[in-house]
FIMAR-589090 format. One line per 4 residues: number of its first residue (from 1); for each residue x, y, z of C-alpha. Coordinates in steps of 0.001 Angstrom, whole numbers. Layout:
N
NUM	X:Y:Z; ...
% end
This chain:
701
1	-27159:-9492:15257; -27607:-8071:18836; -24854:-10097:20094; -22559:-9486:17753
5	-23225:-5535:18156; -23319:-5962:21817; -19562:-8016:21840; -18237:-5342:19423
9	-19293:-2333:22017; -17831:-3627:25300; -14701:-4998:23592; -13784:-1486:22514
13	-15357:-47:25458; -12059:-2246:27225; -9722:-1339:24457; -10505:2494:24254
17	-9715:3252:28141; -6773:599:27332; -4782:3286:24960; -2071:5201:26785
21	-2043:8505:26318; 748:11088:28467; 494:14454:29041; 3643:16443:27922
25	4514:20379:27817; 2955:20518:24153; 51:17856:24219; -1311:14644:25047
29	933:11563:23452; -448:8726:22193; 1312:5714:23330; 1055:2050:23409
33	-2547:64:23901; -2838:-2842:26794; -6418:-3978:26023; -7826:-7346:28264
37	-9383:-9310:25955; -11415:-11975:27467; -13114:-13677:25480; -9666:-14095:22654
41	-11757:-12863:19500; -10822:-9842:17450; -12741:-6857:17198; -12015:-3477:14997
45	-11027:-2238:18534; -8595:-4246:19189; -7111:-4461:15786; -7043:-586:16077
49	-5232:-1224:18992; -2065:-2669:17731; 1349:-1215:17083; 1685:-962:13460
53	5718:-1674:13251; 7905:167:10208; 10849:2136:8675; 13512:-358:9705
57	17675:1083:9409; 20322:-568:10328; 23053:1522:12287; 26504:1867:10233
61	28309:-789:12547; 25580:-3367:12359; 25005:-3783:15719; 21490:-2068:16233
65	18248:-1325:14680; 16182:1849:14345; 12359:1520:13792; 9398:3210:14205
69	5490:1880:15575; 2516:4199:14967; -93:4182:17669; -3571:4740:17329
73	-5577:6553:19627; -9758:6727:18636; -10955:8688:21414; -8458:11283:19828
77	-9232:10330:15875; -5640:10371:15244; -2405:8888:15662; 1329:8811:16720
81	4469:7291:15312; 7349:7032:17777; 11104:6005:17392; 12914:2891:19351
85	16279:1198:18914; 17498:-2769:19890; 20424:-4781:19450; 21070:-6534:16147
89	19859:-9259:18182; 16787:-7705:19580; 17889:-7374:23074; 18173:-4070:24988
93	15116:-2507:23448; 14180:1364:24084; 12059:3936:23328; 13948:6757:22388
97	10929:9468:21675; 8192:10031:24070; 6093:13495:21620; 2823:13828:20763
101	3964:14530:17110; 5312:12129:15159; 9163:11193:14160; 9257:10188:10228
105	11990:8731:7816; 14405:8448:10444; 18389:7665:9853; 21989:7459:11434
109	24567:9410:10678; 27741:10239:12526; 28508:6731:12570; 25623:6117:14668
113	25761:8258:16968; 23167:10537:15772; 19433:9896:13730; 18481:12522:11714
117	14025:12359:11457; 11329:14503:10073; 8841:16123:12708; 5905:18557:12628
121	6829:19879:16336; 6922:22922:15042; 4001:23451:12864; 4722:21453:9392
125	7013:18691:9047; 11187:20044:9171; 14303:18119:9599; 15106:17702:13006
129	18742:15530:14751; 19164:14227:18052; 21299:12309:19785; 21264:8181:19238
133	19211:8347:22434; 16408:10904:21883; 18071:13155:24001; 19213:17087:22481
137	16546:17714:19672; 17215:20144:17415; 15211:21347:14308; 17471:22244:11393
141	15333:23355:8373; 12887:25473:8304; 11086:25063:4773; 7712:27119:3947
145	6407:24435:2479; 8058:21502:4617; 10417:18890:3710; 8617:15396:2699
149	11496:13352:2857; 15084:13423:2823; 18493:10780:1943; 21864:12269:3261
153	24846:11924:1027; 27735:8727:2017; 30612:11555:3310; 27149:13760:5327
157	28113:17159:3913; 25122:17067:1867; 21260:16304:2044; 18678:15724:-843
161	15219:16673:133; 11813:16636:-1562; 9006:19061:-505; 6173:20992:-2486
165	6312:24069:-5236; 3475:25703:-6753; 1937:24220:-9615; -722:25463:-11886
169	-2926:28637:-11964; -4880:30089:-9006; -7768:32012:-9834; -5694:34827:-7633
173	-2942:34454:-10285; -5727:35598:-13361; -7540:38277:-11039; -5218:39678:-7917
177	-8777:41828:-6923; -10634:38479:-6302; -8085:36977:-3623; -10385:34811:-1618
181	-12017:33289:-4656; -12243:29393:-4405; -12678:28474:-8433; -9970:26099:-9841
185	-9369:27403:-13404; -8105:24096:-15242; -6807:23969:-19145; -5533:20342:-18739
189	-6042:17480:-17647; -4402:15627:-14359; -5713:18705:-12101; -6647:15959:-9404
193	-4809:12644:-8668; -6002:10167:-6255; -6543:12128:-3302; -6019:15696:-4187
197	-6573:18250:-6524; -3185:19102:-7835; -1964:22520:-6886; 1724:21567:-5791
201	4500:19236:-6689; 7294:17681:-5300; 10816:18686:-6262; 14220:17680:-4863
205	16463:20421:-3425; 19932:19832:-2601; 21728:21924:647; 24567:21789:2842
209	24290:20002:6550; 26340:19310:8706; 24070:17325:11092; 23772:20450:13883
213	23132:23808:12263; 20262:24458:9835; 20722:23689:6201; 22233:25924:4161
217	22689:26877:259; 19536:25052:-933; 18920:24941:-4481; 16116:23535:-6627
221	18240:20591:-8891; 15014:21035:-10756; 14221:24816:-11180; 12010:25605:-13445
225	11226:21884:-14753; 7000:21573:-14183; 7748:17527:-13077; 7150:15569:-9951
229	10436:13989:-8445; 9177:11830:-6562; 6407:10873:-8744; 2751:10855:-6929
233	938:8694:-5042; 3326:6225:-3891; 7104:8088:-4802; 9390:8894:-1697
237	12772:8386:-685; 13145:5362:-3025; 13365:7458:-6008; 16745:8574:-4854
241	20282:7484:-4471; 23248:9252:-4273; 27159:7737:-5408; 29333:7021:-2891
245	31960:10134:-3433; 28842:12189:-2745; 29500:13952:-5918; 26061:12587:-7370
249	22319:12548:-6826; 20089:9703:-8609; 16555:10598:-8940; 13241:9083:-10587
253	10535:11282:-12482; 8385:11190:-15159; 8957:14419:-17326; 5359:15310:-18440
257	2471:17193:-17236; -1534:17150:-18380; -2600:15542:-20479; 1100:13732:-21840
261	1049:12729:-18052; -2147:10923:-18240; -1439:8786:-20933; 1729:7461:-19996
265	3717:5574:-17553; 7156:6528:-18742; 9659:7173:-15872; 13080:7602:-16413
269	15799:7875:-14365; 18686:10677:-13849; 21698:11299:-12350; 22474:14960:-11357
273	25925:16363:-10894; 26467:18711:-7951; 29222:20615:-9149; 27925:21337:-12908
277	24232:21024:-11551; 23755:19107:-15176; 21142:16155:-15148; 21470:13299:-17613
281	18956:11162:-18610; 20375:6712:-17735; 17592:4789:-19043; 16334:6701:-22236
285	14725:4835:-25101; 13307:2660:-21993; 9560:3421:-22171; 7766:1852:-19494
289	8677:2866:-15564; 12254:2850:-14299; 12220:3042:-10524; 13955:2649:-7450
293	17342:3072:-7530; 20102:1879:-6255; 24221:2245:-6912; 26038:-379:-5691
297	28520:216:-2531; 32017:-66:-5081; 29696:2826:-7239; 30335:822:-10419
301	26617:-964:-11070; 23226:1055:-10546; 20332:-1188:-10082; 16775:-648:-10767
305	13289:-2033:-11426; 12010:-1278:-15291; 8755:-2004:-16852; 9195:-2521:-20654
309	5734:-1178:-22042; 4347:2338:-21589; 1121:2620:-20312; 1242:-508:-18726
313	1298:-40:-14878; 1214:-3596:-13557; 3663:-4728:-16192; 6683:-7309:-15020
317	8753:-4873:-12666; 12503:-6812:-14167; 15739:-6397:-12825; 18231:-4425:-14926
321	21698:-3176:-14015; 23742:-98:-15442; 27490:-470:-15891; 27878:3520:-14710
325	31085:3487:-16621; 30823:1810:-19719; 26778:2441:-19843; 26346:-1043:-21075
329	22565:-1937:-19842; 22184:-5447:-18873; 18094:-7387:-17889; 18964:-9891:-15117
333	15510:-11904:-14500; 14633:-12461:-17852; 14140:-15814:-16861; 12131:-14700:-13793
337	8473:-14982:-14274; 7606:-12803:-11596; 7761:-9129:-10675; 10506:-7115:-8314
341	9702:-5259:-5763; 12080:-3338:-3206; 16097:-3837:-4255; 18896:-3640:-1883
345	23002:-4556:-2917; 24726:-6755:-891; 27953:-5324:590; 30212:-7393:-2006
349	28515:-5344:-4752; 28015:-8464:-6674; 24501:-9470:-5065; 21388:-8094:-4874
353	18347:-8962:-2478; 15242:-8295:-3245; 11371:-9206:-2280; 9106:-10828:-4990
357	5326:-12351:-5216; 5439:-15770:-6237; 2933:-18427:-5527; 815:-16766:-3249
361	3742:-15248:-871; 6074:-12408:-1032; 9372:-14074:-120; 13393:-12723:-147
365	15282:-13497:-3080; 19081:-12831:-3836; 20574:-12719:-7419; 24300:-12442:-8567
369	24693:-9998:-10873; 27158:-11889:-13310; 25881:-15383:-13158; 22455:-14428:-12920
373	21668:-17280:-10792; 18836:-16376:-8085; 18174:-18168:-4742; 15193:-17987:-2628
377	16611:-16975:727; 12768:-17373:2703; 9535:-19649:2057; 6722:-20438:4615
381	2974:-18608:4352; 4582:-15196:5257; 4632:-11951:3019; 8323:-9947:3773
385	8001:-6284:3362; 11356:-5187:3204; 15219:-6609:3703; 18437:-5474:5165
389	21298:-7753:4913; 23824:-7263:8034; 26561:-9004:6549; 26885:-12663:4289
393	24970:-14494:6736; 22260:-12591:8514; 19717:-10518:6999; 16884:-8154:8830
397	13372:-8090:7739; 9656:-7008:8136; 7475:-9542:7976; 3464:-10463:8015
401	714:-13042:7610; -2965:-12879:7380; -2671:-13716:10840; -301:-11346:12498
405	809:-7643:11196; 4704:-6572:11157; 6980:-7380:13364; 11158:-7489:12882
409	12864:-10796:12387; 16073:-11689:12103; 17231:-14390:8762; 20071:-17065:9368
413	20751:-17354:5432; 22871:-20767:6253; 20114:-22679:8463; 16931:-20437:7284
417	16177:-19677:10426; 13508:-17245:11203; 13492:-15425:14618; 11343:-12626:15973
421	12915:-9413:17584; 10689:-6925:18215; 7726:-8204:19519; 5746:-5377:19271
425	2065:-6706:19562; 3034:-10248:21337; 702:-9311:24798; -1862:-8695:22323
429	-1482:-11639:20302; -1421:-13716:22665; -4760:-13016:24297; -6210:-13474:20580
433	-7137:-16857:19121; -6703:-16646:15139; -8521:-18680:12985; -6842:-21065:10663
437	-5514:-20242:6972; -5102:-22813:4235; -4062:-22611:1126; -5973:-24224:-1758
441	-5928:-24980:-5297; -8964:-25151:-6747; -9972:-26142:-10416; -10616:-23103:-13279
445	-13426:-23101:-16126; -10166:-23579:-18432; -8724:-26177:-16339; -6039:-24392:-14651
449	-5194:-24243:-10865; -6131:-21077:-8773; -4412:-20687:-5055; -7481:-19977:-2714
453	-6772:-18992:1249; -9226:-20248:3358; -9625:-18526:6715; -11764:-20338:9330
457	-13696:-18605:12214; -11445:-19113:15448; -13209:-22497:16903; -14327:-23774:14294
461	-16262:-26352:14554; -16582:-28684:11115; -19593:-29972:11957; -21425:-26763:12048
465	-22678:-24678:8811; -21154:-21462:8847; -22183:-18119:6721; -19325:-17614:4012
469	-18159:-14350:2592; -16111:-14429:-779; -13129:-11578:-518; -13015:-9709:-4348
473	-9896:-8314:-4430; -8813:-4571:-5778; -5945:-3433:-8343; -7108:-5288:-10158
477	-3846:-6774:-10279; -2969:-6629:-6277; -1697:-9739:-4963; -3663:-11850:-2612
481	-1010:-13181:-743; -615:-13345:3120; -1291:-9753:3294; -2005:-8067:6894
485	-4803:-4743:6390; -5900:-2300:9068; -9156:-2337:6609; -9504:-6052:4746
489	-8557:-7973:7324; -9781:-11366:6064; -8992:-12488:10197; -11436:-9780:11499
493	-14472:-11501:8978; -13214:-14331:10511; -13302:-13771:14229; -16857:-12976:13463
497	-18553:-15982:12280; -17471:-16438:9070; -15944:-18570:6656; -13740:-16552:4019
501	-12918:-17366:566; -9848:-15302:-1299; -9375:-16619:-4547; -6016:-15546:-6636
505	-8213:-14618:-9312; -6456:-13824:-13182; -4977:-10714:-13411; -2780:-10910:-10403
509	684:-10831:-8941; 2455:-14152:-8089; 1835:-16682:-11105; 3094:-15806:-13700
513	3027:-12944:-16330; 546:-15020:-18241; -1945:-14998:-15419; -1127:-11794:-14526
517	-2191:-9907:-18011; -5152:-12024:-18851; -7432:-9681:-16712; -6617:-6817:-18907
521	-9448:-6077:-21182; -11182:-8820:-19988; -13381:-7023:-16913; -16079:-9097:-16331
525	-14882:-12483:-18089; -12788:-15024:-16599; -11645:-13151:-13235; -15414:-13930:-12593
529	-15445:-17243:-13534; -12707:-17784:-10913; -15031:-15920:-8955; -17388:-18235:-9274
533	-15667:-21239:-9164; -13801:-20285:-6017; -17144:-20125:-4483; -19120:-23144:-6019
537	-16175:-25813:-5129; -16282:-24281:-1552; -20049:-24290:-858; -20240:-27927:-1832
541	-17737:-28188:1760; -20503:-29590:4552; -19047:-26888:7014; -19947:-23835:4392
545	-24291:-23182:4207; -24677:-21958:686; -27928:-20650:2032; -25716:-17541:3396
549	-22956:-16381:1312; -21743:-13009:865; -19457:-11173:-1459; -17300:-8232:-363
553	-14804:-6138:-1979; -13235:-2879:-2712; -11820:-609:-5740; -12148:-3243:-8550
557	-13152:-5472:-5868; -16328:-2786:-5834; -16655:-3630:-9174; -16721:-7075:-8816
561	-19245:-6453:-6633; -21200:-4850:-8681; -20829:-7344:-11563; -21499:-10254:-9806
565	-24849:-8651:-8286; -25621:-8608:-12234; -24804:-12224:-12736; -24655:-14427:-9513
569	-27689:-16268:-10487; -29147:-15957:-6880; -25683:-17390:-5013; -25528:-14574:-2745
573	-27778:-13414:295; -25832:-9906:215; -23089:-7446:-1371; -20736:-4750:362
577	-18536:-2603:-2380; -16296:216:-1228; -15467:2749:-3974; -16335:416:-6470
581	-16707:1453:-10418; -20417:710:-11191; -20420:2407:-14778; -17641:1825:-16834
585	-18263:4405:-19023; -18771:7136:-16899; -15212:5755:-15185; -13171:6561:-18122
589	-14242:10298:-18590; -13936:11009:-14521; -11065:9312:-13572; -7319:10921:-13923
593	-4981:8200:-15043; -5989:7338:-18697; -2930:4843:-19170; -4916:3189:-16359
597	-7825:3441:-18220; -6799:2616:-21825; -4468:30:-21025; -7114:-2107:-18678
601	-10254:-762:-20331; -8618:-1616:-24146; -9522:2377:-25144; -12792:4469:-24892
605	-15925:3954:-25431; -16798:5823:-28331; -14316:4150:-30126; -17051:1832:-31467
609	-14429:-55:-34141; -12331:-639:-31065; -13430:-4710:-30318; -11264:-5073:-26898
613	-12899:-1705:-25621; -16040:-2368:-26465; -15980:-5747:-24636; -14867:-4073:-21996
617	-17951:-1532:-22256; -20661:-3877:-22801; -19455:-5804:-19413; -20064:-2667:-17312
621	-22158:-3011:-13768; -25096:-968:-14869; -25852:-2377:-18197; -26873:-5109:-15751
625	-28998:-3403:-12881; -32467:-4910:-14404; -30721:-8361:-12452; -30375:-7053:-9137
629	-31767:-8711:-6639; -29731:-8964:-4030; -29148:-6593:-564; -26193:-4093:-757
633	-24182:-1859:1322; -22397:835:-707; -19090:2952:659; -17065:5757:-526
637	-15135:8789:25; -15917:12240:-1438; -12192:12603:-1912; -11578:9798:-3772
641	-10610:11224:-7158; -9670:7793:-8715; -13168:6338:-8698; -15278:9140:-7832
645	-17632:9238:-5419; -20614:9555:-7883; -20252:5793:-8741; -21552:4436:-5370
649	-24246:6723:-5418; -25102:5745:-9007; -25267:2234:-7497; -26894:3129:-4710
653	-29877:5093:-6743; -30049:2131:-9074; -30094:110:-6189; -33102:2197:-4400
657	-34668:2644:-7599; -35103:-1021:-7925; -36271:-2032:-4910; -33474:-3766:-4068
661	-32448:-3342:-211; -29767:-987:24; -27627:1130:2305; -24825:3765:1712
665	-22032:5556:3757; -20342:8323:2855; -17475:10079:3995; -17252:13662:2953
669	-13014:13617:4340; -12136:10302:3332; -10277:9621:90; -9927:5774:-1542
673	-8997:4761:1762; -10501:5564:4978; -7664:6594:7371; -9656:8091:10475
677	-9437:5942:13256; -13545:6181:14072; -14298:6929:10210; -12543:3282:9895
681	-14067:2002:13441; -17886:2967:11746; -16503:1361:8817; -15952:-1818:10243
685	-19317:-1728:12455; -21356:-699:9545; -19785:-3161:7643; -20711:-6116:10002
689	-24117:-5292:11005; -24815:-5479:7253; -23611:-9369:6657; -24767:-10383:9952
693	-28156:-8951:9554; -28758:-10702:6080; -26395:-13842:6646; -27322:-14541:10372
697	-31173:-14243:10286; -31621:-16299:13567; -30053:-13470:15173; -32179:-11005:14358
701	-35020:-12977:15850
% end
């Protein structure tokens, strides 16, 4: 253990004087990292240290790209997003903004000659324009409450924005003597969500710009309506389209509040006319959600991903298409076993691109919209995060592995060539030696196949015995795929020492709507089994010392965690679950969405006639905590309002109570995620010391 520890403080002793930071008039920036890594293994350091690549546009002609990299600084605890532009082709590549504040949901307009961004130079984040090279900033809004996000309208007389309006009761509003009192009076339910106790919404507003003076004549399109648009957590500037005459906006939102809101997932979506200011409802009578959408360039077809069954979250995301004239509603992937995600129209109006999970990889797919047919445009152990097709031929794309995080390539539809463009984190890279990934399929309890990625330790040596950590993943039904994570990252367990095993357990994305539902009201049943038999086929390998496994996850990977510690039979050495759910039936009366609950769960537990739920009940962690045996490390966040806090320390009590070795960190200002660069840096180091003290006993000698 000393070593490791020792290896993990002078790497990021080199990476932290290795960040860039520049003084300017209004603060220190935070620029790009140049760490020397000697030795070519990865360290949280040095994954902290890399340029985290995003929020690609294409300029109107074609010919360039806009993006954005956020850079990390953990002396400072915080980070910085900055703006650069290249050639279509990736040459001629500059940096364009050089603040300490970052540049957000940035855009052309004026035929490329000027990007439009959101900054918080000036206190909370406002619209600001400049010209295509950085130079002439200019705020034009100034919102109280800030603008969000923003799309500006084809013809760029107009702007649709989203930022927050007061929602609820304070306890100022019942008793105007008592102004500094704290108390949250609450009637209703959803009065916290995820990460925040809800006290605000977003609404759209629509205004007047004209890309240099401030916005003007901004109206509320949904005054008075008590609705999120875009819907929380994960809604933004994909819930909204506008026509191409302008004369239009489309937006997404779910039209209920309290408890309604709690129990369903029904989104519609609307289309709001500027001049009458009337909204009208497109995909009523459709009850799961309707997302994302998109009107084709000719303005005839909006496209859109629809769930069919409310209160079903993870439901098949399918393909539909709205005739805007005629209103005729048409389901294009009905023969697609797999789920949608991201949607972009093809110039022709007659194709649409669009990214899906199948088979372990989230590739680029295109679809014609009258013959239905669907090619796969990409393949290869790669997950694409978003598309942007430059014309019939070419297409422009995020894309990551387990092995390396975004980076910009450019798609030759015709050959299928793949080339890089950006190369944000290449010097990095390039000092780091990965360990390998394979893919295999490995034999169920029910005799089915289950995809498993292997990732070696960099050097591996098959004639040694290495400790071997099985990866539970969260959702529950989150694809394991070739996913890149600032927090998971299966290469970082890797790079130190161990062998990792991430099965595509039931109940997830990428095979199949069958495999994908299975999971639900089944916690605790056959996704373990896969569990299990992930790890028993790979600690028969010679290479893999079943003497020092290890089991890791987080959300319902927490809960995995916690199951298994109930039922491993004495497999494991040691456990670490991060805001795991430990007691089922204290999860159902604390957390916020009950479709969530109901749907996965099967329905509550006092619903004792209720045979799904009450599987689902009797499966729960602590039913099992007489079994425990085995060493864990519990995490969580005290703002974590999905899976409160209370459940790790229940675990950790029960833990403690049992004499079972155990260790907990908490983080009183992190949510479900930890986001603070040294909250995530003592993540990481906690995290190790923990497996390498109970899976490499020879160093502790």
């Amino acid at each position: 253990m000393k070593r490791t520890i020792n290896s993990l403080i002078m790497a990021g002793t080199v990476v932290l004087s290795a960040c860039q930071t520049q003084k300017s008039d209004t603060g220190e920036i935070i620029g790009k990292s140049s760490p020397k890594i000697e030795n070519g293994i990865m360290t949280p350091e040095v994954m902290m240290s890399l340029g985290r690549v995003g929020g690609v546009e294409l300029s109107p002609d074609k010919q360039k790209i806009l993006y954005g990299v956020t850079y990390v600084s953990i002396p400072e605890n915080k980070s910085n997003r900055e703006l650069f532009v290249m050639n279509i082709d990736g040459s001629d590549k500059k940096q364009i903004t050089r603040t300490p504040k970052s540049e957000q949901n940035a855009v052309w307009f004026q035929n490329g000659e000027k990007i439009a961004f959101l900054s918080t130079e000036s206190g909370n984040s406002q619209l600001w324009v400049m010209n295509a090279d950085g130079s002439q900033r200019v705020q034009i809004s100034n919102q109280e409450n800030g603008i969000d996000g923003f799309v500006i309208s084809p013809d760029e007389t107009k702007i649709v924005f989203f930022s927050n309006i007061k929602y609820g009761q304070r306890a100022s509003d019942l008793y105007p003597d008592l102004p500094k009192a704290t108390g949250r009076v609450i009637d209703d339910l959803m009065y916290k969500h995820w990460d925040e106790w809800v006290e605000s919404i977003p609404h759209p507003f629509v205004a007047d710009f004209n890309g240099k003076d401030e916005i003007k004549n901004i109206s509320d399109i949904m005054e008075g309506e008590p609705y999120e648009a875009p819907m929380k957590p994960f809604g933004g500037t994909d819930d909204f389209a506008w026509t191409p005459d302008s004369k239009n906006i489309v937006y997404t939102s779910r039209k209920k509040q309290g408890k309604e809101y709690s129990l369903s997932t029904n989104s519609d979506i609307y289309i709001y006319n500027i001049e009458s200011k009337n909204a009208r409802n497109l995909t009523e009578g459709m009850m799961g959600y309707d997302t994302n959408p998109r009107i084709s360039p000719d303005g005839h077809y909006m496209a859109w991903m629809s769930m069919e069954r409310d209160g079903y979250e993870s439901d098949k995301n399918r393909l539909f298409i709205l005739d805007l004239q005629s209103g005729e509603k048409r389901y294009l992937t009905d023969e697609f076993d797999y789920s949608l995600d991201q949607l972009v129209w093809a110039e022709n109006s007659k194709d649409i691109y669009f990214l899906s999970v199948v088979q372990g990889t989230e590739q680029i797919f295109k679809i014609n919209v009258e013959s239905k047919k669907i090619d796969q445009i990409t393949n290869g152990d790669f997950d694409y995060a978003s598309v942007s097709p430059v014309n019939d031929e070419t297409l422009i794309a995020l894309r990551h592995s387990i092995s390396k995080p975004d980076e910009i390539y450019s798609i030759k539809m015709s050959t299928k060539e793949v080339s890089e463009l950006s190369f944000e984190n290449k010097d990095i890279l390039d000092q780091l030696t990965m360990g390998k990934v394979e893919g295999r399929w490995i034999g169920t309890t029910d005799n089915k196949k289950m995809l498993t990625w292997i990732i070696y330790p960099p050097h591996f040596d098959p004639n040694k015995k290495y400790p071997t950590l099985l990866y539970c993943q969260g959702g529950p039904q989150s694809p394991v795929s070739q996913f890149w994570s600032y927090r998971w990252n299966l290469q970082l367990m890797a790079a130190n020492g161990y062998v990792i095993v991430a099965p595509n357990r039931r109940g997830l994305y990428g095979f199949g709507q069958e495999w994908l539902e299975q999971i639900s009201g089944d916690y605790g049943g056959q996704n373990m089994k896969d569990y299990f038999s992930a790890i028993d086929t790979m600690k028969k390998e010679s290479f893999v010392d079943e003497d020092r496994l290890g089991a890791v996850g987080a959300s319902y990977g927490g809960f995995s965690i916690y199951w298994l510690a109930g039922h491993h039979e004495k497999r494991f050495k040691a456990f670490i679950a991060h805001a795991g759910i430990f007691n089922l039936e204290q999860q159902y009366v604390e957390t916020e969405e009950m479709w969530f609950a109901n749907w996965d769960l099967g329905g509550a537990y006092w619903e004792k006639d209720n045979a799904i739920a009450q599987r689902s009940y009797a499966n729960s962690p602590h039913k099992f905590i007489d079994k425990w045996d085995t060493p864990i490390l519990v995490t969580h966040g005290e703002h974590d309002y999905r899976i409160l806090a209370s459940q790790g320390m229940a675990a950790f009590n029960a833990a403690v109570l049992r004499g079972v070795p155990a260790e907990m960190v908490v983080f009183p200002d992190e949510t479900h995620w930890i986001s603070q660069p040294q909250n995530a840096i003592l993540w990481q180091r906690v995290f190790f010391r923990w497996l390498d003290h109970w899976l490499k006993p020879e160093e502790n000698k």
